[in-house]
PyMOL CGO cylinders between C-alpha atoms (Angstrom):
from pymol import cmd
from pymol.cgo import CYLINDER

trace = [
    CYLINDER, 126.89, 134.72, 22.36, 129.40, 136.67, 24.56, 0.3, 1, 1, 1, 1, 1, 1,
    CYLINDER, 129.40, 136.67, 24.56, 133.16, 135.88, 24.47, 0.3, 1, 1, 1, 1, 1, 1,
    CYLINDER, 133.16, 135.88, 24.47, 134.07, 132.92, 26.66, 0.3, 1, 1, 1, 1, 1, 1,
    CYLINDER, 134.07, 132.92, 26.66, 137.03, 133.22, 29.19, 0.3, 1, 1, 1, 1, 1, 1,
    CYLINDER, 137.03, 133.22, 29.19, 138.95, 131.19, 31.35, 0.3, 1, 1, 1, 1, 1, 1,
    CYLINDER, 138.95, 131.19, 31.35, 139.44, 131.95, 34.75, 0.3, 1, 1, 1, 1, 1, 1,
    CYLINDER, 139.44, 131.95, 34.75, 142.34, 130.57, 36.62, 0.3, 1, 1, 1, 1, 1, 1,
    CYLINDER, 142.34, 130.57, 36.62, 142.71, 131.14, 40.13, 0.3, 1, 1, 1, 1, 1, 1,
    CYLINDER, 142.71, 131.14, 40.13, 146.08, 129.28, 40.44, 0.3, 1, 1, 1, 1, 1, 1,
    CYLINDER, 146.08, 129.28, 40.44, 149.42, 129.75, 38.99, 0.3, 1, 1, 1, 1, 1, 1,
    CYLINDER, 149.42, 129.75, 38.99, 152.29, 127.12, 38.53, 0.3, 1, 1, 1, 1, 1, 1,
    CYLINDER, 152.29, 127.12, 38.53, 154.32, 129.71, 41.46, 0.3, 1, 1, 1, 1, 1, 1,
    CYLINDER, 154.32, 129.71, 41.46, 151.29, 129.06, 44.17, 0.3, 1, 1, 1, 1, 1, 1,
    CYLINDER, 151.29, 129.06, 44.17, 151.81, 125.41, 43.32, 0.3, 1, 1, 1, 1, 1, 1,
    CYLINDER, 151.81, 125.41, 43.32, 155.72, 125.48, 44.19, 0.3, 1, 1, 1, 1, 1, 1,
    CYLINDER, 155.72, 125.48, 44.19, 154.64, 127.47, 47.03, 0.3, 1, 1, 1, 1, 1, 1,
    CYLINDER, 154.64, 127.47, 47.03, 152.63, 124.47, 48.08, 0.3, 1, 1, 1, 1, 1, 1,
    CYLINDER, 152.63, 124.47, 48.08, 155.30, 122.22, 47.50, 0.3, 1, 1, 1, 1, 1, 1,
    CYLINDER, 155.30, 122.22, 47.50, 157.72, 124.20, 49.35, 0.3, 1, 1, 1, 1, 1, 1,
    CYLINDER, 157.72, 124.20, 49.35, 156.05, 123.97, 52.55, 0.3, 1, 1, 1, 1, 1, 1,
    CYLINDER, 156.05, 123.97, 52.55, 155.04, 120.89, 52.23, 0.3, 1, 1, 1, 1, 1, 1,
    CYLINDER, 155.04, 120.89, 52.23, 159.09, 119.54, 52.11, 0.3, 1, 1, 1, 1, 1, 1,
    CYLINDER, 159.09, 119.54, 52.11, 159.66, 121.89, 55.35, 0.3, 1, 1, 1, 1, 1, 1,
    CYLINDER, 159.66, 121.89, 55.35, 156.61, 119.47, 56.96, 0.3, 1, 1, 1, 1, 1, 1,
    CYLINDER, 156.61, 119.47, 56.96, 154.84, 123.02, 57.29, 0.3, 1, 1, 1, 1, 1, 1,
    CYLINDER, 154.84, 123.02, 57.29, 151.50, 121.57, 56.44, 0.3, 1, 1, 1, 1, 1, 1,
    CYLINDER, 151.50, 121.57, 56.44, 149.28, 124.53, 57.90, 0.3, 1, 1, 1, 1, 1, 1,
    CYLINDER, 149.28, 124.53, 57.90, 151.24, 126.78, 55.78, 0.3, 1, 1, 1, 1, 1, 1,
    CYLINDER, 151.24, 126.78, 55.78, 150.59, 124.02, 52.72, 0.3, 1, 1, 1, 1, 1, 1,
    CYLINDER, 150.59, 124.02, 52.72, 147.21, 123.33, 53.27, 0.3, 1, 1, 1, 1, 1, 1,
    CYLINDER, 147.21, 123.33, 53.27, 146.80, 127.72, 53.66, 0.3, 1, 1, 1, 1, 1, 1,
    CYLINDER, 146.80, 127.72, 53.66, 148.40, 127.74, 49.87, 0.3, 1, 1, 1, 1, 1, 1,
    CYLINDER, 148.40, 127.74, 49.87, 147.03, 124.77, 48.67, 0.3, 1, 1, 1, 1, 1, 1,
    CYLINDER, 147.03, 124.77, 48.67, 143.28, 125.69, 49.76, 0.3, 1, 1, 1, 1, 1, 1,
    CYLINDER, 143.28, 125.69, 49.76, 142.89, 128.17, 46.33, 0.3, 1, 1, 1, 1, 1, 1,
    CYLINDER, 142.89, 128.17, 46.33, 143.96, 125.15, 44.14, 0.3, 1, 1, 1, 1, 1, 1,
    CYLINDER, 143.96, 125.15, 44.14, 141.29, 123.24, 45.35, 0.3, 1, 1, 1, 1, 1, 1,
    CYLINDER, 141.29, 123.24, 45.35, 138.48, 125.99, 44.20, 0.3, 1, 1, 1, 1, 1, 1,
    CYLINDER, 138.48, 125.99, 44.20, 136.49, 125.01, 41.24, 0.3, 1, 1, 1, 1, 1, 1,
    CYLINDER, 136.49, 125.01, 41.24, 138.20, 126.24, 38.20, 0.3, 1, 1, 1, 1, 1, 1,
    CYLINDER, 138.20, 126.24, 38.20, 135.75, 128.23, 35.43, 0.3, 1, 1, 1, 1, 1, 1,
    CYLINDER, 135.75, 128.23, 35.43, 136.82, 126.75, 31.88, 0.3, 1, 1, 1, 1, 1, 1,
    CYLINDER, 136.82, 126.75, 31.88, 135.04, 127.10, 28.37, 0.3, 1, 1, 1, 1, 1, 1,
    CYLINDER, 135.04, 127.10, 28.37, 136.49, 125.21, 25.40, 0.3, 1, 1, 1, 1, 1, 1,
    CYLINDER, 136.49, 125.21, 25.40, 134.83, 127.90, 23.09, 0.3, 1, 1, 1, 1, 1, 1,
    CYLINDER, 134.83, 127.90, 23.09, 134.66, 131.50, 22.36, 0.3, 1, 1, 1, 1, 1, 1,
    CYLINDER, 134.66, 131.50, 22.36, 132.19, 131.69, 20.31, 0.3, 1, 1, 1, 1, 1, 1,
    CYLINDER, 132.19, 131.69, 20.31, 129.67, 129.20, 18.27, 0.3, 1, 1, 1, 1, 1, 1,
    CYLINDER, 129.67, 129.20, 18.27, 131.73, 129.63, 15.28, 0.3, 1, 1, 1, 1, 1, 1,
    CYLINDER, 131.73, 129.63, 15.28, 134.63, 127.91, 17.40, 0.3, 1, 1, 1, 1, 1, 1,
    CYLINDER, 134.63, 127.91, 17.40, 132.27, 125.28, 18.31, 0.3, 1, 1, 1, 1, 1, 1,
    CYLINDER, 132.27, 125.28, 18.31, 131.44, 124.41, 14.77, 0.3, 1, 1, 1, 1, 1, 1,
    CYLINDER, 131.44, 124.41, 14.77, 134.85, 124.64, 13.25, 0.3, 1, 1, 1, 1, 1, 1,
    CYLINDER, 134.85, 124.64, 13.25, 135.95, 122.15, 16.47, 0.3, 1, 1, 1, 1, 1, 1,
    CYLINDER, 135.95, 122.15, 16.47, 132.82, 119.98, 15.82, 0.3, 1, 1, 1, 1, 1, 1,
    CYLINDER, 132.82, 119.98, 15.82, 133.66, 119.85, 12.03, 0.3, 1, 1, 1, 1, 1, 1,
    CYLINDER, 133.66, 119.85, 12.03, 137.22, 119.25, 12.24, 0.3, 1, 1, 1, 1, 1, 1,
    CYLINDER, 137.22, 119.25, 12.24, 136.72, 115.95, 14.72, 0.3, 1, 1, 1, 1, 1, 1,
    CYLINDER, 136.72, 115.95, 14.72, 133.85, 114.49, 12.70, 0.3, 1, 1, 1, 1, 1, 1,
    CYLINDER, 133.85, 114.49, 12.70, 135.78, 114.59, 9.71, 0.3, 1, 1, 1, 1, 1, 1,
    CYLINDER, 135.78, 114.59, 9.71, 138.84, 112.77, 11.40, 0.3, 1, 1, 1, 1, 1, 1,
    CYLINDER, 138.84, 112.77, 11.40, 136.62, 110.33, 13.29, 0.3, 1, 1, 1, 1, 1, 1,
    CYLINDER, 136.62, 110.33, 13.29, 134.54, 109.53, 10.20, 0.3, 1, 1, 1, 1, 1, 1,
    CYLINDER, 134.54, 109.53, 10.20, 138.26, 108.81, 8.34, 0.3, 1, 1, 1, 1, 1, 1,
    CYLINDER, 138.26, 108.81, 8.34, 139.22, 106.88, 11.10, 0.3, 1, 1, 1, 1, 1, 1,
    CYLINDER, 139.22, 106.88, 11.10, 136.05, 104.82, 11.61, 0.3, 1, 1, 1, 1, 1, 1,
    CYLINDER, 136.05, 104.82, 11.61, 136.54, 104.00, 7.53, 0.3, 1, 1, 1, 1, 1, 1,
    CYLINDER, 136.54, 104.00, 7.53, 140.05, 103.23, 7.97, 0.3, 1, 1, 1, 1, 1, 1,
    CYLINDER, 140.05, 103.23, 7.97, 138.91, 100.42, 10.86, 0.3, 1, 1, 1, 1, 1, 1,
    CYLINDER, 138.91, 100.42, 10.86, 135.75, 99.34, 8.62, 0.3, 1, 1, 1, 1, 1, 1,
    CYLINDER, 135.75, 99.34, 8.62, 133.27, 100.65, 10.36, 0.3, 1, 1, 1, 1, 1, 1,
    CYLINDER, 133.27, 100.65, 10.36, 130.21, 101.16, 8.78, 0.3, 1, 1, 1, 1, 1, 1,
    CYLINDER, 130.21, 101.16, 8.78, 128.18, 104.37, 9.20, 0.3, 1, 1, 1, 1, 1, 1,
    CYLINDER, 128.18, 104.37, 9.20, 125.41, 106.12, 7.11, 0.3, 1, 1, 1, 1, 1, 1,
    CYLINDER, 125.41, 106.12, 7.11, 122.29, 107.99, 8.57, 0.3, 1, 1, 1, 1, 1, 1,
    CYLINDER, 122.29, 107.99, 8.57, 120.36, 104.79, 10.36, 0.3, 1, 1, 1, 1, 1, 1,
    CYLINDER, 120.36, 104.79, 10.36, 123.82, 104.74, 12.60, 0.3, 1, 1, 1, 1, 1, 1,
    CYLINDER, 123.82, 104.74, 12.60, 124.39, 108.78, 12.78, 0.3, 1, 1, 1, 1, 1, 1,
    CYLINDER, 124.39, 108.78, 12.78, 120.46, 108.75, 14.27, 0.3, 1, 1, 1, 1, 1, 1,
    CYLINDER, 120.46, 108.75, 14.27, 120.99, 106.39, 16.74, 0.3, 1, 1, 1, 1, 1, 1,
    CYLINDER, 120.99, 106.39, 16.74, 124.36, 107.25, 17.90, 0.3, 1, 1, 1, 1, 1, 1,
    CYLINDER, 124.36, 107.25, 17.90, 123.28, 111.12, 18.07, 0.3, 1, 1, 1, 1, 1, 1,
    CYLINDER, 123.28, 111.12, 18.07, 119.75, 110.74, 19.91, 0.3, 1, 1, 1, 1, 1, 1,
    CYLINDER, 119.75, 110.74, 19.91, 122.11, 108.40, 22.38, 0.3, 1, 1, 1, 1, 1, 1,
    CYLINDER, 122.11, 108.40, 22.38, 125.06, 111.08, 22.45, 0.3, 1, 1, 1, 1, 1, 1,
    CYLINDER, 125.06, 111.08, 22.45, 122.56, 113.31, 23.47, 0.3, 1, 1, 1, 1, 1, 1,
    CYLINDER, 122.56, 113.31, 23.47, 120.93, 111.66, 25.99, 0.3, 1, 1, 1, 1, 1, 1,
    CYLINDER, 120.93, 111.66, 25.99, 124.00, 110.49, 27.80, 0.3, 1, 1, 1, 1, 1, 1,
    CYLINDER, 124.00, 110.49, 27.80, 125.01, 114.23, 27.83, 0.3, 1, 1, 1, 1, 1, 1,
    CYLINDER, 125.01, 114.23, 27.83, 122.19, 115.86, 28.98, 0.3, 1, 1, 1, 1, 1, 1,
    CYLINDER, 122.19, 115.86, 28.98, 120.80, 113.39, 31.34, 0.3, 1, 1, 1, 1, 1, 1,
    CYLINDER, 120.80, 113.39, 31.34, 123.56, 110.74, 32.60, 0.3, 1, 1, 1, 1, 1, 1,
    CYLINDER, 123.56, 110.74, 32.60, 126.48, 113.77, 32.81, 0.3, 1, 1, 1, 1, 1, 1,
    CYLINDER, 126.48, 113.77, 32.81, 124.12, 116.10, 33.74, 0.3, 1, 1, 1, 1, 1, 1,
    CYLINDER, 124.12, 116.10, 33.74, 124.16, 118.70, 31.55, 0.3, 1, 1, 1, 1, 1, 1,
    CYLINDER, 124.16, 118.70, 31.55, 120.59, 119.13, 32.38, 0.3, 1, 1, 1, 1, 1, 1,
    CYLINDER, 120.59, 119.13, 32.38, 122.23, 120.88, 35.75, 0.3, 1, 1, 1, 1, 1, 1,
    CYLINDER, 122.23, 120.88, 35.75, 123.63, 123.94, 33.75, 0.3, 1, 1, 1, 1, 1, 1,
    CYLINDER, 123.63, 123.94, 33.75, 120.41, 125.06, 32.40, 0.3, 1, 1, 1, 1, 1, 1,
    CYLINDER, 120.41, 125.06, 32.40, 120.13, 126.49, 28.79, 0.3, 1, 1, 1, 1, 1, 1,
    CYLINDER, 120.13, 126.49, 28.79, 124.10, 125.92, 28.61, 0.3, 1, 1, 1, 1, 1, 1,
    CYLINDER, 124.10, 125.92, 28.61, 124.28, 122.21, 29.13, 0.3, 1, 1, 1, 1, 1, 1,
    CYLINDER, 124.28, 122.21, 29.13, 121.08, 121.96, 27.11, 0.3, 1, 1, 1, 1, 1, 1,
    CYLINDER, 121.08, 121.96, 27.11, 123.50, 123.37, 24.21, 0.3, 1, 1, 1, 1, 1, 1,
    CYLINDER, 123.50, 123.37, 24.21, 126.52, 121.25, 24.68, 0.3, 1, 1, 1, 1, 1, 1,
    CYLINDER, 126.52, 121.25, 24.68, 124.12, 118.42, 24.52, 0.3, 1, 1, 1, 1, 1, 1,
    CYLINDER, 124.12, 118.42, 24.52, 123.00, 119.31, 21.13, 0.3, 1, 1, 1, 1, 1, 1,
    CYLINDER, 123.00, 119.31, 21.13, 125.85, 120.44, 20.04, 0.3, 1, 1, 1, 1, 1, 1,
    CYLINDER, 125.85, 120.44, 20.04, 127.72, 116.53, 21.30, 0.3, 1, 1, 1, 1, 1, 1,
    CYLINDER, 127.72, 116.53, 21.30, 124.69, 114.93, 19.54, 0.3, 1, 1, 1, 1, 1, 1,
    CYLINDER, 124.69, 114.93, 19.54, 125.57, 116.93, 16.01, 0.3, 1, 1, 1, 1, 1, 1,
    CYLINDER, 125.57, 116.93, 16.01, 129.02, 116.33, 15.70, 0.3, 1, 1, 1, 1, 1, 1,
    CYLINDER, 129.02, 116.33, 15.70, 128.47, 112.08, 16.47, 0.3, 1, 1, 1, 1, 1, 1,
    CYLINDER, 128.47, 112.08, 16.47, 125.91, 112.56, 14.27, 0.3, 1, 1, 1, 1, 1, 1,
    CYLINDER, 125.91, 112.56, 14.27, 128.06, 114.17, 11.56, 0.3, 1, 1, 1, 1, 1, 1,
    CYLINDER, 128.06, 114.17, 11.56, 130.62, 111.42, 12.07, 0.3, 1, 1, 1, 1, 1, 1,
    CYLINDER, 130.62, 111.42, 12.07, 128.79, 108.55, 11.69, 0.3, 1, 1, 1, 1, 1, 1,
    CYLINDER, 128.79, 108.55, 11.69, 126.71, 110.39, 8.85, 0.3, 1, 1, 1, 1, 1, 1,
    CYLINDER, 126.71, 110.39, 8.85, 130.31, 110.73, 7.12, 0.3, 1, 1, 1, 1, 1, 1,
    CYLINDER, 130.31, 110.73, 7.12, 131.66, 107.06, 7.88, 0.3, 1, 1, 1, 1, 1, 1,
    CYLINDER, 131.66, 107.06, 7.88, 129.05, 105.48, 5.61, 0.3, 1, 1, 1, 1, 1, 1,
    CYLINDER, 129.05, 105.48, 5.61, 127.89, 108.69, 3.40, 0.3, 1, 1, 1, 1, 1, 1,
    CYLINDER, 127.89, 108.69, 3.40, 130.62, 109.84, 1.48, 0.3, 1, 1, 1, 1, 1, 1,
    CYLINDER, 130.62, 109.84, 1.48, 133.81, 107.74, -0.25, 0.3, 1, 1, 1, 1, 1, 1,
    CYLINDER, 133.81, 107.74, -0.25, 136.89, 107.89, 0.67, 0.3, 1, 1, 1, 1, 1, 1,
    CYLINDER, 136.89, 107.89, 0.67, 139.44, 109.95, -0.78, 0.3, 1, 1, 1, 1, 1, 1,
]
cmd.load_cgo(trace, "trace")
């Protein structure tokens, strides 16, 4: 998988630029600056799968402590429901079916890690 970037149009100056003109009632000027901000922003949360892993690992482990903390039972009937519905929800109700082989990813990828934490709420003890 090729490194993942972030791509950001914008800085924090062309902001205060925006703001500038907008306190001088300059709104052509404003709008002219502002217009750039407003572009869709690329953004990946990961560089690689290995990120993705260590990210998904770290927050089912904390969820799955949390969840026993609250008594809330888990164990694998729960992690299979919960995942098949993570999954669906991602793919299909926040349309991750849209981005292709990508969003078909982050579905599975959403569906492991709930799976993972509600496997680890009811599977292993507390320390």
């Amino acid at each position: 998988m090729p490194a993942l970037l972030v791509v950001l149009p914008a800085t924090a100056q062309d902001y205060e630029k925006v703001l500038t003109a907008a306190k001088r009632r300059d709104y052509a000027t404003a709008f002219k600056e502002w217009r750039p901000l407003a572009e869709p922003m690329v953004h990946y949360s990961y560089r690689t799968t290995d990120d993705v892993f260590a990210k998904m690992r770290r927050y089912a482990l904390a969820s799955a402590d949390a969840r026993r903390r609250d008594g809330v039972k888990g164990g694998l009937g729960a992690a299979t429901r919960r995942s098949t519905l993570s999954f669906l929800r991602a793919y299909f109700l926040q349309a991750g079916l849209l981005d292709g082989q990508r969003g078909f990813v982050a579905a599975v990828f959403k569906s492991q890690e709930t799976f993972w934490r509600y496997l680890a709420a009811g599977w292993e003890k507390p320390s």
